[in-house]
C-alpha positions in Angstrom: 124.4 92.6 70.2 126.4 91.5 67.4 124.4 90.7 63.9 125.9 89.0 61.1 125.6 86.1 58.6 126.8 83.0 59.5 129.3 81.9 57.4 131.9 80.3 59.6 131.7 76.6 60.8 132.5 77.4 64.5 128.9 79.9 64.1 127.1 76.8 62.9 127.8 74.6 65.6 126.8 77.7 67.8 123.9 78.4 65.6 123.1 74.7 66.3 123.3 74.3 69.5 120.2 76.4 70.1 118.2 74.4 68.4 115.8 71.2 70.2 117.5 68.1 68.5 115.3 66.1 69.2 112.5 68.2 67.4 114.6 69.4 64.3 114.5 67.6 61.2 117.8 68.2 60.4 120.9 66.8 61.7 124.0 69.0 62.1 125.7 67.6 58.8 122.2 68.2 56.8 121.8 71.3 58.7 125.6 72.9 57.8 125.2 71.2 54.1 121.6 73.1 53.4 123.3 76.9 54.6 126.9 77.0 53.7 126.0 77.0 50.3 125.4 80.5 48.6 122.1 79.9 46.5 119.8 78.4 48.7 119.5 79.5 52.6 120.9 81.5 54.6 121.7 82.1 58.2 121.7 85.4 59.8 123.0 84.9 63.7 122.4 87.1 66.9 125.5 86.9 68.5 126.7 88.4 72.4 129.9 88.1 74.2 130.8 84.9 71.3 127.2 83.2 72.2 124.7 82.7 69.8 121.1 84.5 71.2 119.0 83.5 68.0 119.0 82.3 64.7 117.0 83.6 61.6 117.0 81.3 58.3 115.7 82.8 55.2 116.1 82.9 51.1 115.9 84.7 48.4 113.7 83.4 45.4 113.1 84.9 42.0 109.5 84.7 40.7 108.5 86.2 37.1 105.3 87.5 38.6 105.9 88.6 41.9 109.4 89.6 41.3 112.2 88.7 44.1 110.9 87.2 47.2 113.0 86.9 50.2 111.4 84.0 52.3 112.1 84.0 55.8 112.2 80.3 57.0 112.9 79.9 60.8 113.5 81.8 63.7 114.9 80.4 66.7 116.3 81.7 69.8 117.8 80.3 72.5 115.5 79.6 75.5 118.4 79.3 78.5 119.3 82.7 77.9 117.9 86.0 80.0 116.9 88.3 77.2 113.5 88.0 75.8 113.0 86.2 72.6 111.1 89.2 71.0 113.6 91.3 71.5 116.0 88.5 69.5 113.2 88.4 66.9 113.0 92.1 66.1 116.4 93.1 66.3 116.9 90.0 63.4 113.5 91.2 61.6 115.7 94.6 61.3 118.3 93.2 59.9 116.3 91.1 57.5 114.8 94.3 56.3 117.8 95.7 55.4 118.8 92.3 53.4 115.5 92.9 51.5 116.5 96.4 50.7 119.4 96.0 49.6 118.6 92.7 47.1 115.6 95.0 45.7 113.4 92.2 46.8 109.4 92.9 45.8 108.2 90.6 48.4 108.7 89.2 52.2 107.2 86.1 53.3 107.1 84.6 56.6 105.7 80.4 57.3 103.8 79.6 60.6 103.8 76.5 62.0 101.1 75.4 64.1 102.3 72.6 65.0 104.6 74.2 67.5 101.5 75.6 69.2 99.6 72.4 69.2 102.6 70.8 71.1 101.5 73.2 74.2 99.4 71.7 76.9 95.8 73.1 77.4 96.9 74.9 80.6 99.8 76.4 78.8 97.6 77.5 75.9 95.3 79.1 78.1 98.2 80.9 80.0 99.0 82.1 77.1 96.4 83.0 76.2 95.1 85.6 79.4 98.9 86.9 79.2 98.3 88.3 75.7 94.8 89.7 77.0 97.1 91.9 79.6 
């Protein structure tokens, strides 16, 4: 598995593509206009065989009390692939570690939506649910 930021317009179309259109507020324009630039977010990309597994969004803001905080965003993974998504999600929290070493960042912040979660049917809540008793 290949990691590495995304930085090329054929990777953002990839990077894209794994995302649910119809739920994502951005379109692809907005989407390749918010990460191609250098200050504001950026995209680190789990890539195999030329096909993108997951995406991880995240940026680094300065803050005179807390010092540097990198702020992951997103993290999305594609869901037509055979690998697991946790396994996409910890090898790109690695990585993200590293970033935050190497910028000398104080702080790490992850958002939670629970919206996402809310979208779920009762029966699929309650599947998983017992499945994380196991």
């Amino acid at each position: 598995m290949d990691i590495r930021l995304i930085t090329v317009k054929e990777d953002f179309e990839k990077a894209f593509g794994i995302l649910n259109s119809k739920d994502y507020h951005l379109s692809y324009y907005e989407f390749s206009l918010r990460h191609e630039s250098k200050r504001g977010h950026q995209l680190i990309g789990a890539f195999q065989q030329d096909e993108c597994l997951g995406v991880l969004s995240y940026e680094i803001n300065p803050n005179h009390v807390l010092g540097k905080i990198l702020h992951i965003k997103e993290i999305k993974t594609n869901k037509s692939l055979k690998v697991k998504p946790n396994t996409i999600h910890s090898v790109l929290l690695d990585f993200i570690e590293k970033i935050a070493i190497e910028e000398k960042c104080d702080l790490v912040k992850m958002q939670y939506q629970h919206r996402e979660q809310l979208n779920k049917s009762i029966f699929d809540r309650v599947e998983s649910y017992l499945k994380s008793l196991l």
